[in-house]
C-alpha positions in Angstrom: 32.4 -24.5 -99.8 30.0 -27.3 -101.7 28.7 -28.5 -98.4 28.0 -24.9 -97.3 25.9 -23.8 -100.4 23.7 -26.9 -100.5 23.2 -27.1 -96.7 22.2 -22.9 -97.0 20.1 -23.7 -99.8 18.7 -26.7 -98.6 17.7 -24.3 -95.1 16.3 -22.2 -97.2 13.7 -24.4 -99.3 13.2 -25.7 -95.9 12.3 -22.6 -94.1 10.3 -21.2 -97.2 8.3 -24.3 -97.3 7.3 -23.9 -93.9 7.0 -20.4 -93.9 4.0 -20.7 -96.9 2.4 -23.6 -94.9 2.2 -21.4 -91.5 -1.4 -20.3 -90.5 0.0 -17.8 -87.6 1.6 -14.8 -89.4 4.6 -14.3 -86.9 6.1 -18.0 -87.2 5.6 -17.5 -91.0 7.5 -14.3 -90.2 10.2 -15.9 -88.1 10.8 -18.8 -91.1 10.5 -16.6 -94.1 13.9 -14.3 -91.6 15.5 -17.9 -91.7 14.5 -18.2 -95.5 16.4 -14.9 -96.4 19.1 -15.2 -93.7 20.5 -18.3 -95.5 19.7 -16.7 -99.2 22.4 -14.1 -97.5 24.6 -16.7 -96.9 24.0 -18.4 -100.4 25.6 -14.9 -102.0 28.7 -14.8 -99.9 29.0 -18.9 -100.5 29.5 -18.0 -104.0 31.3 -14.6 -104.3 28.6 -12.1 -103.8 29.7 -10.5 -100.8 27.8 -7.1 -101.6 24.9 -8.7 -102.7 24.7 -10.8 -99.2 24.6 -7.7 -97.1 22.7 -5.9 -98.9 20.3 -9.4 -98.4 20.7 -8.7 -94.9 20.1 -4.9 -94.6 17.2 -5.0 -97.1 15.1 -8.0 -96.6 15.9 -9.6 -93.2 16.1 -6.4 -91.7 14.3 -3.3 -93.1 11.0 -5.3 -94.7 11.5 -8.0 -92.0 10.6 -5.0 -89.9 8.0 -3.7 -92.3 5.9 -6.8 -92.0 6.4 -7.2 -88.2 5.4 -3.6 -87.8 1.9 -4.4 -90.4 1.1 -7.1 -88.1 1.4 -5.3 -84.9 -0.6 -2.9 -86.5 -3.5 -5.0 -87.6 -3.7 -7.2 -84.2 -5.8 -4.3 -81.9 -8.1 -4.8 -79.5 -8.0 -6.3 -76.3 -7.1 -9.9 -77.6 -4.0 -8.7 -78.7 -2.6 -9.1 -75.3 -3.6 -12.6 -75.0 -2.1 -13.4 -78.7 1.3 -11.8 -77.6 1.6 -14.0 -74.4 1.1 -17.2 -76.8 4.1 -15.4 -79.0 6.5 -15.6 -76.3 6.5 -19.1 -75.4 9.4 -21.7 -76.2 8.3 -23.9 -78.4 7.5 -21.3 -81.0 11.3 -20.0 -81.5 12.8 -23.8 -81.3 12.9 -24.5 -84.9 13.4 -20.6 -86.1 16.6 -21.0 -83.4 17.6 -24.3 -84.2 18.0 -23.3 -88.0 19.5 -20.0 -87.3 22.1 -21.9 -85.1 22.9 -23.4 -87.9 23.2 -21.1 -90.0 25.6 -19.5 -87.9 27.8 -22.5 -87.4 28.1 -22.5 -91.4 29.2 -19.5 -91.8 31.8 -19.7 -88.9 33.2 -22.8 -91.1 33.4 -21.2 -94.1 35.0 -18.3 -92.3 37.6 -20.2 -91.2 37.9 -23.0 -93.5 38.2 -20.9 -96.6 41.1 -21.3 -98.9 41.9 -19.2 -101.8 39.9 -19.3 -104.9 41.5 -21.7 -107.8 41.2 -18.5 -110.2 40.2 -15.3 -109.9 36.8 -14.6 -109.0 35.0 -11.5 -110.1 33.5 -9.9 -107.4 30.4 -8.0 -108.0 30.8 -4.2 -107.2 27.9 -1.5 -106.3 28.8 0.3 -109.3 27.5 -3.0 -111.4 24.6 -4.3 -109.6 23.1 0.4 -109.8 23.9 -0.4 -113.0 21.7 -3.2 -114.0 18.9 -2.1 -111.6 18.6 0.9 -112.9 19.5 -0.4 -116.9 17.5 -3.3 -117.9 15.5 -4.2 -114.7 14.3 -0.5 -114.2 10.9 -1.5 -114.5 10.7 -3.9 -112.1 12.3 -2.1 -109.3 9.3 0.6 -110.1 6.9 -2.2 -110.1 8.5 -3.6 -106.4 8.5 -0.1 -105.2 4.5 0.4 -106.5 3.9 -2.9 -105.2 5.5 -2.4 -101.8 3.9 1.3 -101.0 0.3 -0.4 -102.1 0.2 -3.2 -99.4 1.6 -0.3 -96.4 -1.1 2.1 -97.4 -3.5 -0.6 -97.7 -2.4 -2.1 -94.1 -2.9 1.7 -92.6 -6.3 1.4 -94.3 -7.6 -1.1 -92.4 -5.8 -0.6 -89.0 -7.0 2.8 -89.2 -10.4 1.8 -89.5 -10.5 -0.9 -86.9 -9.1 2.1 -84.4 -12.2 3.8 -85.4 -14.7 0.8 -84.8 -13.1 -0.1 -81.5 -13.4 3.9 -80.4 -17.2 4.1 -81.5 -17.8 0.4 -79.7 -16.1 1.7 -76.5 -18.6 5.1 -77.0 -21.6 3.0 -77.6 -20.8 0.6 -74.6 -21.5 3.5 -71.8 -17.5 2.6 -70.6 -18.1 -0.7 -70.2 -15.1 -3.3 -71.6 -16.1 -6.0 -73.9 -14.5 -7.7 -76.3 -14.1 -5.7 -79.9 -15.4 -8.0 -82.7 -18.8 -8.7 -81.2 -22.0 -8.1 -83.1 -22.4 -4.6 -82.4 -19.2 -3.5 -83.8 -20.2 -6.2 -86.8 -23.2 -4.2 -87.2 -21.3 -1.1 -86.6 -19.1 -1.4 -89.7 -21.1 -1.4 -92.5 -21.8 2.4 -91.1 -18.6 3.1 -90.8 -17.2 2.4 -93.9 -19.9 4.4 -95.9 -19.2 7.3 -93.6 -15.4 7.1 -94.5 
């Protein structure tokens, strides 16, 4: 069980590190998943069974999703066809994989390598964890919440308005296809936004 916690911990420095240093937001995307995947398996490692799922509902999946979706939404235009071919190729899930298939194999040992606890453990129950979020930490789950809703209606913000420049580029152009991002739609946006 030693062995498990360190090498999940040690994945997750790892991925986190490598997640901050990313310049593409999609791999930083794919490590921070790793990052919080092996947090998940941290809190099962040491008898937080709840708290692990709720790892894996909450962050890796629901505001895993979140960002991805505040991405997709900000990459518009016509170069965002040519930006998903370069996400699909190999070498950019090799390392994401390669850590995840680790992760995997580590929680398939401790699966099946785990013996009985010395002493009772105390496992923590729903009950306790709505208890302390909503006791002592009450403000900062407000704060998280305030935090999280300002960031989506600030990524609607500006997808919204890049729609808008694309449209009157498009409008301008007499039907003609160029790329969105050019001058005109440079000199375009300074109109734009005053008019919004």
């Amino acid at each position: 069980m030693l062995i498990a916690f360190y090498l999940a911990a040690a994945i997750a420095v790892l991925s986190t590190i490598i997640a901050i240093t990313r310049r593409h937001a999609v791999h930083a995307l794919l490590y921070l998943i790793i990052s919080l995947l092996s947090v998940a398996i941290v809190f099962y490692v040491i008898g937080a069974p709840f708290l692990a799922a709720l790892e894996l509902i909450i962050y890796a999946g629901a505001i895993m999703v979140l960002f991805l979706f505040v991405v997709m939404m900000l990459n518009l235009g016509e170069h965002a066809t040519e930006v998903e071919t370069e996400w699909l190729t190999p070498g950019i899930w090799a390392w994401p994989a390669a850590l995840a298939t680790v992760l995997i194999a580590e929680l398939i040992y401790v699966s099946v390598t785990a013996a009985g606890p010395p002493r009772p453990l105390h496992v923590v129950t729903p009950k306790e964890i709505g208890i302390s979020l909503f006791g002592p930490y009450a403000i900062g789950v407000e704060l998280a919440s305030l935090l999280l809703m300002s960031g989506l209606i600030g990524a609607y913000h500006i997808g919204r308005r890049a729609v808008r420049e694309e449209e009157q580029y498009v409008a301008r152009t007499d039907g003609t296809r160029s790329v969105p991002g050019s001058d005109a739609v440079r000199s375009g946006s300074g109109r734009t936004s005053h008019a919004a």
